[in-house]
C-alpha positions in Angstrom: 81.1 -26.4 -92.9 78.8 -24.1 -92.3 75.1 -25.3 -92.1 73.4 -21.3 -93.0 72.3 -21.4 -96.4 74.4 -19.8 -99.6 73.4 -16.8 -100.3 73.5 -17.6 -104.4 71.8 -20.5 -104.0 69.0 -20.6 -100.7 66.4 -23.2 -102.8 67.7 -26.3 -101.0 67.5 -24.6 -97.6 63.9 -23.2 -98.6 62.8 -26.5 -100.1 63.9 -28.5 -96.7 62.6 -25.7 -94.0 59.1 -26.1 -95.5 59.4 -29.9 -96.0 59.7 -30.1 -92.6 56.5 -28.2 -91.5 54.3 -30.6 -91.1 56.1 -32.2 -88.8 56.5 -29.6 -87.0 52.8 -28.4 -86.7 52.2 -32.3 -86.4 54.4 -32.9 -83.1 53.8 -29.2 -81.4 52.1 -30.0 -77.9 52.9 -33.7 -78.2 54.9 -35.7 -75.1 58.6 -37.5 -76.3 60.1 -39.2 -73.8 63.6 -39.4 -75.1 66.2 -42.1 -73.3 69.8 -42.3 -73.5 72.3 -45.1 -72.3 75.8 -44.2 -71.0 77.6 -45.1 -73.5 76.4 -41.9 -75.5 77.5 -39.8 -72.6 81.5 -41.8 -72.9 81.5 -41.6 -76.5 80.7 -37.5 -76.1 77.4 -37.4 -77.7 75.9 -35.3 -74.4 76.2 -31.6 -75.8 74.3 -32.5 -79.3 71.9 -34.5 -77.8 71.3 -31.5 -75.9 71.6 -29.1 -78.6 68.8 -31.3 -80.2 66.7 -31.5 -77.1 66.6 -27.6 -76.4 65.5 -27.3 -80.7 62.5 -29.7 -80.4 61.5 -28.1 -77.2 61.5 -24.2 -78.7 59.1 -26.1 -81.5 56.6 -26.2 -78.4 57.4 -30.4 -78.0 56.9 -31.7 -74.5 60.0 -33.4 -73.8 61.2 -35.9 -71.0 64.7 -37.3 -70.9 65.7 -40.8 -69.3 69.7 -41.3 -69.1 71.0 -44.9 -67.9 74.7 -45.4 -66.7 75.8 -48.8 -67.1 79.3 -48.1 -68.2 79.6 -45.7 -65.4 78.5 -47.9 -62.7 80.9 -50.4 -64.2 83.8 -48.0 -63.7 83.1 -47.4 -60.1 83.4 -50.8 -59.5 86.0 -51.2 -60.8 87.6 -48.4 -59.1 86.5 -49.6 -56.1 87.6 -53.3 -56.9 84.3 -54.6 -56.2 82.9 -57.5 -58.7 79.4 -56.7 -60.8 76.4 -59.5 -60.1 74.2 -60.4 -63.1 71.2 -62.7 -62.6 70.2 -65.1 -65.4 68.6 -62.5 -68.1 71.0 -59.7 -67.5 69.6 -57.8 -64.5 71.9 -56.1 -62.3 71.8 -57.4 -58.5 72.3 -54.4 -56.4 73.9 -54.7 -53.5 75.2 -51.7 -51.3 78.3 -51.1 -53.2 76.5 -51.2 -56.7 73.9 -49.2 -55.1 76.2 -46.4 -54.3 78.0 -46.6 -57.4 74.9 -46.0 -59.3 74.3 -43.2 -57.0 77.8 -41.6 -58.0 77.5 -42.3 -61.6 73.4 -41.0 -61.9 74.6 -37.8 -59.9 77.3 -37.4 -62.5 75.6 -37.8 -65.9 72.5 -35.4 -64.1 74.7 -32.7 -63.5 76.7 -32.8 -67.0 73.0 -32.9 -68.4 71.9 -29.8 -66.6 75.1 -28.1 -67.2 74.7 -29.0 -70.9 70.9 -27.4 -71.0 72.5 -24.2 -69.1 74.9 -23.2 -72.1 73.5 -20.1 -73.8 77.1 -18.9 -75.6 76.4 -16.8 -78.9 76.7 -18.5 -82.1 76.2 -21.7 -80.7 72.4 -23.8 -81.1 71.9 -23.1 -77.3 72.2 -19.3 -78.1 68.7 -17.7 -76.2 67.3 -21.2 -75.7 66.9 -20.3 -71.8 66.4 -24.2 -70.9 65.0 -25.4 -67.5 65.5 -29.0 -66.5 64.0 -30.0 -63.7 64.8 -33.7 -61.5 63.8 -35.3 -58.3 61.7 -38.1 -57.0 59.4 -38.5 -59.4 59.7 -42.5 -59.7 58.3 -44.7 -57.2 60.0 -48.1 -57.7 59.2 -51.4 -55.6 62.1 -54.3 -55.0 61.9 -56.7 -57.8 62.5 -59.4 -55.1 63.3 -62.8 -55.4 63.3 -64.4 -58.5 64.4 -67.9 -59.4 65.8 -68.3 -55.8 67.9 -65.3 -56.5 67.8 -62.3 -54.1 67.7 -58.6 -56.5 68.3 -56.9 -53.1 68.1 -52.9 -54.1 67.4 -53.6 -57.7 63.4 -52.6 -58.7 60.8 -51.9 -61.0 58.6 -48.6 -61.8 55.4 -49.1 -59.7 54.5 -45.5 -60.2 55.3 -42.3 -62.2 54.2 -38.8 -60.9 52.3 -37.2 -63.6 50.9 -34.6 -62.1 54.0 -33.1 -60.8 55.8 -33.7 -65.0 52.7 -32.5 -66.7 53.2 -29.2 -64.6 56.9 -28.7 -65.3 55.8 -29.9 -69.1 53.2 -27.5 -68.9 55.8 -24.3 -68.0 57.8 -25.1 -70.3 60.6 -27.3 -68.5 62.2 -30.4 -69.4 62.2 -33.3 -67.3 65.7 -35.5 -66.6 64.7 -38.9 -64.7 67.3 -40.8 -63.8 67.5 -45.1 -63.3 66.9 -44.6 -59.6 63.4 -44.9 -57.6 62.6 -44.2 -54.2 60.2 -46.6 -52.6 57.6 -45.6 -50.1 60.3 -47.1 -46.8 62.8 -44.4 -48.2 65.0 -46.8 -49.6 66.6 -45.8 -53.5 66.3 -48.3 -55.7 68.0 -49.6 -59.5 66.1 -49.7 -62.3 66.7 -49.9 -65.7 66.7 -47.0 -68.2 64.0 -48.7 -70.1 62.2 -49.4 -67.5 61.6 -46.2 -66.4 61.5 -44.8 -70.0 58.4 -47.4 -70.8 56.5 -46.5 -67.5 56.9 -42.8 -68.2 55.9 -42.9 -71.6 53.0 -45.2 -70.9 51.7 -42.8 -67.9 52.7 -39.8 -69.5 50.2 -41.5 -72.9 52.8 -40.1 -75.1 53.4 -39.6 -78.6 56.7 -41.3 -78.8 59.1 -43.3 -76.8 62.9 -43.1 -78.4 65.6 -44.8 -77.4 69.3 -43.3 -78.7 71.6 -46.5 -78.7 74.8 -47.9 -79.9 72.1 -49.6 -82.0 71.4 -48.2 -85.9 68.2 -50.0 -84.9 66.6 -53.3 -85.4 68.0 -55.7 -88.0 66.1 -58.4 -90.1 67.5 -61.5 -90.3 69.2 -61.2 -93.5 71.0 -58.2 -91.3 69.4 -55.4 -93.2 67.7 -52.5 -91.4 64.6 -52.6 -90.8 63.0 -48.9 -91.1 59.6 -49.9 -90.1 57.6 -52.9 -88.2 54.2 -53.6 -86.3 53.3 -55.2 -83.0 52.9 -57.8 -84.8 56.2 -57.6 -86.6 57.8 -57.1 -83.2 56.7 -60.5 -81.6 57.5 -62.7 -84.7 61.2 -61.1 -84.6 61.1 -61.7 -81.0 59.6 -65.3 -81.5 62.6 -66.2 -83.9 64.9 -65.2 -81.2 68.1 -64.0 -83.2 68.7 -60.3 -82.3 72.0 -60.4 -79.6 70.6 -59.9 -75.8 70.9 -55.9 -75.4 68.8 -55.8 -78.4 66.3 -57.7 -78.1 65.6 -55.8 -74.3 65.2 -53.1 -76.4 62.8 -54.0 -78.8 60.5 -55.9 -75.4 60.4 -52.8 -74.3 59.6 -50.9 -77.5 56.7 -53.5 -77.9 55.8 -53.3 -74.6 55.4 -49.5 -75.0 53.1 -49.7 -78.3 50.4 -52.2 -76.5 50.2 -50.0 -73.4 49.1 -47.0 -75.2 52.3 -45.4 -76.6 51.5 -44.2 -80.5 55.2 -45.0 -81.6 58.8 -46.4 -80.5 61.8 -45.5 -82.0 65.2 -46.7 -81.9 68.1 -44.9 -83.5 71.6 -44.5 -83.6 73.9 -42.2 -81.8 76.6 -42.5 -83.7 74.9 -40.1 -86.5 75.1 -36.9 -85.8 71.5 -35.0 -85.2 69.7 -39.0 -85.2 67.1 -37.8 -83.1 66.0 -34.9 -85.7 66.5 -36.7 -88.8 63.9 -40.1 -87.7 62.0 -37.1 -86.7 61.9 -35.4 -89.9 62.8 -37.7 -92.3 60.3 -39.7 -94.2 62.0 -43.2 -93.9 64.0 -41.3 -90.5 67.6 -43.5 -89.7 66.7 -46.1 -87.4 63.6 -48.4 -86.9 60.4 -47.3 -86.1 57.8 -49.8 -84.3 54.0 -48.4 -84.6 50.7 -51.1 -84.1 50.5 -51.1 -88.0 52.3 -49.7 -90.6 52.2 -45.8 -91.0 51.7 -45.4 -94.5 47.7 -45.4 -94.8 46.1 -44.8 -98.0 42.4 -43.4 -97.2 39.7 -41.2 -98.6 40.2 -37.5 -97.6 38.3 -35.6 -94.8 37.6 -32.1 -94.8 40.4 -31.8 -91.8 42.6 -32.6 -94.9 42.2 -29.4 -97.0 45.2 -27.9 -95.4 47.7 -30.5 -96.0 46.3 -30.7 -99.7 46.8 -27.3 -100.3 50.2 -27.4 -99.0 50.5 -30.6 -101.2 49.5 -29.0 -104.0 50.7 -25.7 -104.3 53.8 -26.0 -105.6 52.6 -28.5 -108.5 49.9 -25.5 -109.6 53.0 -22.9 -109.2 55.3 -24.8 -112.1 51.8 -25.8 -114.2 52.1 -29.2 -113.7 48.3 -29.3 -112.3 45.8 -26.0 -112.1 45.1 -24.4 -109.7 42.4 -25.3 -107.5 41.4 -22.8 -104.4 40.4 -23.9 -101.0 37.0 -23.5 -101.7 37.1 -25.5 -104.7 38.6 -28.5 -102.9 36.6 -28.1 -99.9 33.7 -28.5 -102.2 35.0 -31.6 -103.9 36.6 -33.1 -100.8 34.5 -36.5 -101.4 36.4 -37.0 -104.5 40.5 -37.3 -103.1 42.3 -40.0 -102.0 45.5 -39.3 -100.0 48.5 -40.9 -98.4 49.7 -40.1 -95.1 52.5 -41.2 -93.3 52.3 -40.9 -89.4 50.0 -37.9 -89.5 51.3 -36.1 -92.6 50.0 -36.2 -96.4 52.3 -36.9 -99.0 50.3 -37.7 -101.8 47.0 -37.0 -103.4 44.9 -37.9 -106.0 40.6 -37.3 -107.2 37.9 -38.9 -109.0 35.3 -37.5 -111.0 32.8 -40.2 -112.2 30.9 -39.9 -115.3 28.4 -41.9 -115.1 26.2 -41.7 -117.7 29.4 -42.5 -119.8 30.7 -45.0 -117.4 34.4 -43.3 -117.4 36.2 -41.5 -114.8 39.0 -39.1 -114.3 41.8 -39.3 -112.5 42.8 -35.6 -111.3 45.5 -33.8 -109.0 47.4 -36.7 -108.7 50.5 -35.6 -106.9 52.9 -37.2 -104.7 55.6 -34.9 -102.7 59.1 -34.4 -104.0 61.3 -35.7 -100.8 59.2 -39.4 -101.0 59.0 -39.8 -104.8 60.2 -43.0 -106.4 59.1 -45.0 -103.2 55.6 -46.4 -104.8 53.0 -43.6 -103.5 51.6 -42.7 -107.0 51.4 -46.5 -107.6 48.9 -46.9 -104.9 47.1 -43.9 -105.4 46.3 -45.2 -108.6 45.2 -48.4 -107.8 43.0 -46.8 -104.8 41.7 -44.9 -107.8 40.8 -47.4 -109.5 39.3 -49.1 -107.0 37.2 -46.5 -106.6 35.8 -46.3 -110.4 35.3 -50.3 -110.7 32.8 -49.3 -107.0 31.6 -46.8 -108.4 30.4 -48.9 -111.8 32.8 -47.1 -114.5 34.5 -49.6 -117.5 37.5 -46.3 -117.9 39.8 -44.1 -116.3 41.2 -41.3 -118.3 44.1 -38.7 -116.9 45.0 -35.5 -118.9 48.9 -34.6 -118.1 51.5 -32.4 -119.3 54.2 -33.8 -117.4 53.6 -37.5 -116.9 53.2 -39.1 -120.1 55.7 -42.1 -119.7 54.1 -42.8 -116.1 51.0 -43.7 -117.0 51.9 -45.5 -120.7 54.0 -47.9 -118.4 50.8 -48.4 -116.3 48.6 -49.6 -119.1 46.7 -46.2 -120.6 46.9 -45.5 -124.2 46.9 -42.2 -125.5 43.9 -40.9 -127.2 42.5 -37.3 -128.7 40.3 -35.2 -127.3 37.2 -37.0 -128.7 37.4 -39.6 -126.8 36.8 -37.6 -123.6 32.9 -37.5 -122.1 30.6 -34.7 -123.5 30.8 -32.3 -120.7 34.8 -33.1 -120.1 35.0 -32.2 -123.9 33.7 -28.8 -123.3 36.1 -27.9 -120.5 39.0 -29.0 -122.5 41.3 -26.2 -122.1 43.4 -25.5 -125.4 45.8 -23.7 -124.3 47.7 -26.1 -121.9 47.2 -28.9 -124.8 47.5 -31.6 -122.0 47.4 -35.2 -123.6 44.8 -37.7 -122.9 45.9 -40.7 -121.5 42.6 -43.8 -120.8 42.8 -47.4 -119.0 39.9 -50.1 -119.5 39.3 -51.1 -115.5 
């Protein structure tokens, strides 16, 4: 199926390239650190991934990739007839044959990965993408040591990450491939866990977001449903209640670990959908879960830094005559008066004030939420920002005048009335021609 849009009918593919713009001017410049396990690489996820990758980094993100190799290392020992060593919580012991294992398997998955980011074949995603990965020591790792009278021999943990040295390649363009190995300051190579090294780097690195790409389709409540979006807070009390499986719940310590050490957001999503990493980027709700300090969706009072997103908010509204128009100046001028949602970084919904107060009545103007999150409760809390606002602000109404809307706001307690009912100077700006009814609330 071909993923150009139809010439008859190019709305759909219009409508989604600009719903994704935000995002896009949102994440440009930002540091991912993006980690996969092994498993993705056996079930032949590599190539999109990488087709993925190379899009996100032509939008001008800043990407670092961590790949593990579990499965791998667990073939070469098994190859090699040699038995695997867990200590108590699922930490690999290392000993000389694992060691080399993991050598054989990291040098394996690194050179499918560079291959992958070298493909420039017409008609394919990597067609002029020109990629540049760049590897090497760029982890130093200590032993982990001994540990409930168990010796770890070569397995370790991050001690240090070499910024300098990924900000430059970051900084020319490259993308960075880190692999679970780290070289301590004897010389000796060391195993360490994917998310290990995926937490440290994001932490140092103080970046934007930390995703993992797992068997996962991400963290499950206890009823089994996905959850799309927790807190820290949310994080520990899953944690607490102790009933995610093992592999999981390393995941999510991690992802918490992350958030409190500076990282703004932790994803975890699927691999088995194809293009995960692009739609929890630029989907609303994404597909997997989403762990931030608290929750995204922030209703607020809008800044002038906001005039931007409003306009692009409201634009198409004005276009069909559902609202007027407004221009830039207009709103820059009346900034004080909007309320807006925004959901990590982007505004999705809008709505103004304008207090009469000699009347004691208010209207509620330019309320618009936009078309991909409808029906998900925005307009609902605009509103009742809104009227928070009046009951501050010492009005008894609110009044709305729509064209469009009328059932909305009957089911939220207005009654219609005429246009004598509207404050002296609202009266005279009535505009007869659009005939938009008059809808009022008592607060």
């Amino acid at each position: 199926m071909s993923i150009l849009p139809s010439p008859a009918d190019p709305g759909p593919f219009v409508a989604w390239l600009r719903g994704v713009a935000p995002y896009i001017h949102a994440f440009r410049g930002k540091t991912f650190v993006v980690a996969f396990p092994g498993e993705l690489v056996i079930a032949g996820g590599l190539n999109a991934l990488v087709h993925d990758i190379s899009l996100l980094t032509a939008m001008g993100l800043r990407i670092v990739v961590v790949h593990g190799a579990r499965p791998q290392v667990e073939e070469q020992l098994r190859l090699r007839g040699a038995p695997a060593h867990f200590g108590p919580t699922g930490i690999r012991i290392t000993d000389s044959v694992a060691l080399e294992c993991l050598k054989e398997a990291s040098g394996e998955i690194r050179l499918d990965l560079e291959a992958a980011f070298s493909q420039g074949l017409p008609n394919t995603p990597m067609a002029y993408s020109a990629m540049r990965v760049v590897s090497g020591n760029l982890v130093v790792a200590r032993p982990l040591g001994v540990i409930g009278g168990i010796d770890y021999a070569q397995t370790g943990l991050v001690r240090k990450v070499d910024t300098e040295a990924i900000r430059f390649i970051l900084n020319s363009g490259g993308i960075v491939s880190l692999s679970p190995l780290g070289y301590s300051p004897t010389g000796e190579a060391l195993n360490l866990t994917m998310e290990d090294v995926a937490v440290a780097t994001a932490v140092a690195l103080d970046a934007e977001k930390l995703i993992f790409i797992d068997q996962e389709v991400g963290i499950p409540a206890e009823d089994g449903s996905l959850l799309r979006e927790i807190s820290e807070a949310d994080a520990e009390s899953i944690l607490a209640r102790d009933y995610l499986a093992h592999e999981l719940r390393f995941t999510l310590k991690h992802m918490l670990k992350a958030c409190q050490n500076g990282v703004a957001r932790a994803h975890l999503v699927p691999f088995g959908i194809d293009g995960s990493l692009l739609l929890e980027l630029f989907l609303h709700d994404g597909v997997g879960t989403m762990l931030v300090e608290e929750t995204l969706d922030l209703v607020r009072e809008a800044t002038p830094e906001d005039v931007g997103g409003l306009l692009a908010l409201l634009r198409p509204l004005e276009e069909d005559g559902t609202l007027v128009r407004r221009d830039r100046a207009l709103i820059e001028r009346e900034i004080g008066n909007f309320t807006v949602v925004e959901h990590d970084g982007v505004i999705f919904g809008c709505a103004a004030l304008y207090p009469f107060a000699t009347e004691r009545i208010g209207e509620m103007a330019c309320l618009a939420v936009a078309k991909n999150v409808q029906s998900q409760g925005d307009g609902e809390r605009l509103l009742k920002r809104i009227e928070q606002r009046a009951r501050a602000a010492g009005l008894d109404h609110l009044f709305v005048l729509t064209t469009r809307a009328q059932h909305w706001f009957l089911k939220r307690g207005f009654v219609q009335a005429d246009v004598d009912a509207l404050p002296g100077e609202r009266k005279k700006l009535y505009n007869w021609q659009r005939m938009s009814q008059i809808f009022i609330k008592a607060l």
